[in-house]
N, C-alpha and C positions, 0 to 999 in steps of 0.2 A: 187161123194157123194153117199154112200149106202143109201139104202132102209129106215133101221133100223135109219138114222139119218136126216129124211127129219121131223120129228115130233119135234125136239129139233132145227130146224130153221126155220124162218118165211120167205121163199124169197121174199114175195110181201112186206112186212116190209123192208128189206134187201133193196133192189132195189126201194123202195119208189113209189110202187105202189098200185092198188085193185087189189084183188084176179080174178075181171069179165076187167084186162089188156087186151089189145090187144096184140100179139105178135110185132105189129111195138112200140106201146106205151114203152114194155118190155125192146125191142132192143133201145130206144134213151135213159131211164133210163138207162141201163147198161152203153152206150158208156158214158154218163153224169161223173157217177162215177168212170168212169175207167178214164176216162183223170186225172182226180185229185186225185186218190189213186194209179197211175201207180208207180212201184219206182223210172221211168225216169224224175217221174216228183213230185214226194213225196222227190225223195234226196235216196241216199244211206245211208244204216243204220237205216232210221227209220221204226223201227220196227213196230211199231202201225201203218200204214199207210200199210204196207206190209199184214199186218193182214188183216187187213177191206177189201185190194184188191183182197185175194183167198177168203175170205166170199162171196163176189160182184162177185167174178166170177164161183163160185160154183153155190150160186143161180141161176144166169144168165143162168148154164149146164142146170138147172132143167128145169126152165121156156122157153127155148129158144124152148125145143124139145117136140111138143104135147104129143105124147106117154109117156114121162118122167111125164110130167105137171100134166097130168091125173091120173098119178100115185100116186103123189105127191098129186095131191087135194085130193083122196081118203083117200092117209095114213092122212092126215090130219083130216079128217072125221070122223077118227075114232080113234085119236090117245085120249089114256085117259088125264082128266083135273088135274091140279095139284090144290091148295088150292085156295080155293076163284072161282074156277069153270073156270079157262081162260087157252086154252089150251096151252101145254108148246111147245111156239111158240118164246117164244125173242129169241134174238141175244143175240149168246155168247159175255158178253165182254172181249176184247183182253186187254193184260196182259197189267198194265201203265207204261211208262217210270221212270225211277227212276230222272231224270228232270222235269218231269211234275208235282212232287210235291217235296215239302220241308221235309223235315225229323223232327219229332218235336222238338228234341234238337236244330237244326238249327232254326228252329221258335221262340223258348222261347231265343235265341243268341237274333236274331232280333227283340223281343220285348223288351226283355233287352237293349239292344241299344238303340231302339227309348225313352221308358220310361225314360231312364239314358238322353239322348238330350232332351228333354221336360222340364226335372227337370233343368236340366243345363242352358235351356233358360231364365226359370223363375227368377233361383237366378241373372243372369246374369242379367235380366233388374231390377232387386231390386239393384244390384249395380248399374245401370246406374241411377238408380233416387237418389239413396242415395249419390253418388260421384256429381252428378250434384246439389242436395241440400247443400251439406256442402260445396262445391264451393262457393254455391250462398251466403248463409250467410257471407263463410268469407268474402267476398267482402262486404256484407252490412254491419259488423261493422267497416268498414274501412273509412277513408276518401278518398277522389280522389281529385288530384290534376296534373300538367302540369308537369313535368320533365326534364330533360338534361340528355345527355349519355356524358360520361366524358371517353375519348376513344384516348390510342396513342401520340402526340405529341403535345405541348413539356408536359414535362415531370409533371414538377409541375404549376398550377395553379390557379385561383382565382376565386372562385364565389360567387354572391351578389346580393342585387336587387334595382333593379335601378325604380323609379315611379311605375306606376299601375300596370305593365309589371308581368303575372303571372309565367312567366320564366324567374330565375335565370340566369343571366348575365356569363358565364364561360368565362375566356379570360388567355393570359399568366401571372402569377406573377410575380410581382415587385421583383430585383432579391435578394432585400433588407430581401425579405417575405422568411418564411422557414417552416415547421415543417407541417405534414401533419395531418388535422382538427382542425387543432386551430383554433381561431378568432381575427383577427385584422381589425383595421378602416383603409379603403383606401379612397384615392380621387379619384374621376371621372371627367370626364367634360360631362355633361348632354347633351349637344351638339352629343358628340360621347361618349356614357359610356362603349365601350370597350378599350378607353385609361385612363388608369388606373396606380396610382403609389402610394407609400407611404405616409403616411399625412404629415411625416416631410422632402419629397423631393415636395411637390404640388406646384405647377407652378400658377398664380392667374387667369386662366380661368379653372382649375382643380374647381369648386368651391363645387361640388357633394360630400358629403359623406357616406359614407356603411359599418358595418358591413358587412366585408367579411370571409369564409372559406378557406383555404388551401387544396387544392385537388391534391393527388400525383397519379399521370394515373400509378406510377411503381408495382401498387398492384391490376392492372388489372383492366376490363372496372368497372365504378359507375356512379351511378346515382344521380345527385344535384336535388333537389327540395324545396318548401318553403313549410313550417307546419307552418305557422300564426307564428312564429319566427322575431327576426329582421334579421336574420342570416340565408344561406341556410341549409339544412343539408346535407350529405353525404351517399350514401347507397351505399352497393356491387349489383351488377347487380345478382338477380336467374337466370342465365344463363341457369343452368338445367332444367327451369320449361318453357324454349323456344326452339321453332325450328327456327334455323337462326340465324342470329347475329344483332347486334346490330350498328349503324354507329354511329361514334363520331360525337356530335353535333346533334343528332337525337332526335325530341321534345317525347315523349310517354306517356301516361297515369298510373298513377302511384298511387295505393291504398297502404298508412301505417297505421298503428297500431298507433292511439293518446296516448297508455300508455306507447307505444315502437316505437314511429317514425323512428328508426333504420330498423326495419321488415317491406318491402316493399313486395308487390307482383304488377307486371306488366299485366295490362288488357290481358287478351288474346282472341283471337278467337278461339273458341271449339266446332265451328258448326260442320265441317268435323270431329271430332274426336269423336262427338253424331252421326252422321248419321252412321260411323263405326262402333261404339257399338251397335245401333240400327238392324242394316242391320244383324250383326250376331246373335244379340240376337231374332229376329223374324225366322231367316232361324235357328234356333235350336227350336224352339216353334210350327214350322208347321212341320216341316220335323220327330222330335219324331213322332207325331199320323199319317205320311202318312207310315213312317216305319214299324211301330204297327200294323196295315189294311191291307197292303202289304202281311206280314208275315202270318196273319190270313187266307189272301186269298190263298194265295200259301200253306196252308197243309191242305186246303178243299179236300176232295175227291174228284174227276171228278166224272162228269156223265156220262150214261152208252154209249157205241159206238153208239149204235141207235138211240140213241138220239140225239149227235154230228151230224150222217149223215143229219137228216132229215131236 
């Protein structure tokens, strides 16, 4: 280091010590900073850490050798003040990585982003509450009632209701019976009411009678159930509005429409498909503002090297 530039560095700043150091004090401060700014141990290529280690060891030249030292405390002594009266002693800072900050187009990208996920989260649980609302009502204008899956084989059959029994009786038809929803009176025998036959084939322990439905399984799985009728009714299964299938003969809870007892919708469970919409709509609601902060922090200037070391 020449002469002329020991005024424009502060080595006891430098080296993180006072100007009345020992020369041992001197020597473990250097070795301190050398271990952790060497390049074998900073990494090859970085540059800023390359920098800080010939600062550190410049200083180090000056302070290490009396003769120099003294030199150096004098030019200090007398070197002129720059504004505000503090002599011009910092540390140069070394030049920043062009990784150590964000660029600000790159910034306002990322705030952009996060802002756009923030917004996105919001509307997104406005529709979780607005789809989980118009659910729920439709269900409360609905009535509910016990149902049958009418499902597979044989082909054409009969459903009715036998006593108290809130599920409709499905069984095979009488081969007598034909035509798929219509209604005809069968006999039963109360005994066993899925032996079942035509009123003018009954047998005289048949003694049970029912409006019954005609239900043909060849137009794919439906649903029998009783709306305060004498008679069951017949629905197509929303198959689309379920995951999984349906088993023939499988009891289900079943909401229709008393102006349109045809329109069923089938109970479902939609807690897993809330805690789903949920889970994403909160990780877009936090994640915008950590985005936004992130991006803020990353095109802050650095502070100055000497300050890093100290």
């Amino acid at each position: 280091m020449l002469t002329r530039d020991w005024a424009d560095l502060d080595c006891y700043a430098v080296l993180g010590v006072g100007s009345d150091a020992t020369f041992e004090e001197i020597g473990d401060a250097f070795r301190t900073l050398a271990k952790r700014l060497h390049p074998d141990v900073a990494g090859a290529g970085d540059d800023r850490a390359d920098e800080r280690f010939k600062i550190v060891s410049a200083a180090y030249e000056v302070l290490c050798d009396p003769i120099r030292r003294a030199g150096y405390d004098a030019a200090r002594a007398s070197a002129p003040t720059r504004a505000g009266g503090q002599p011009a002693t910092a540390m140069p800072t070394p030049p920043e990585r062009a990784s150590d900050r964000w660029s600000p187009r790159r910034a306002r990208i990322a705030v952009s982003a996060g802002t756009l996920a923030f917004i996105a989260g919001v509307a997104f649980s406005a529709f979780i509450v607005a789809l989980t609302d118009r659910e729920h009502a439709e269900l409360t204008s609905r009535v509910e009632v016990v149902g049958t899956v009418v499902a597979g084989a044989p082909r054409v059959r009969v459903a009715f209701m036998a006593g108290s029994d809130p599920r409709p009786i499905v069984v095979a038809a009488p081969e007598s019976l034909a035509g798929a929803g219509t209604q005809v009176e069968v006999a039963f025998d109360p005994a066993n009411p899925s032996s079942v036959t035509a009123v003018d084939d009954a047998s005289p322990n048949q003694t049970g009678r029912a409006i019954a439905t005609i239900v043909h399984t060849e137009t794919g799985t439906q649903v029998v159930y009783a709306s305060g009728s004498s008679a069951p009714r017949v629905a197509a299964d929303p198959s689309s509005r379920r995951s999984g299938s349906l088993d023939d003969g499988q009891a289900i809870a079943v909401f229709y429409d008393p102006d349109n007892p045809g329109d069923i919708r089938i109970d479902e469970n939609t807690l897993a498909r809330d805690i789903t919409f949920w889970f994403v709509a909160v990780k877009l609601i936090v994640a915008g503002p950590i985005l936004m902060g992130f991006a803020r922090y990353r095109v802050r200037p650095r502070g100055s090297v000497s300050a890093s070391m100290r």
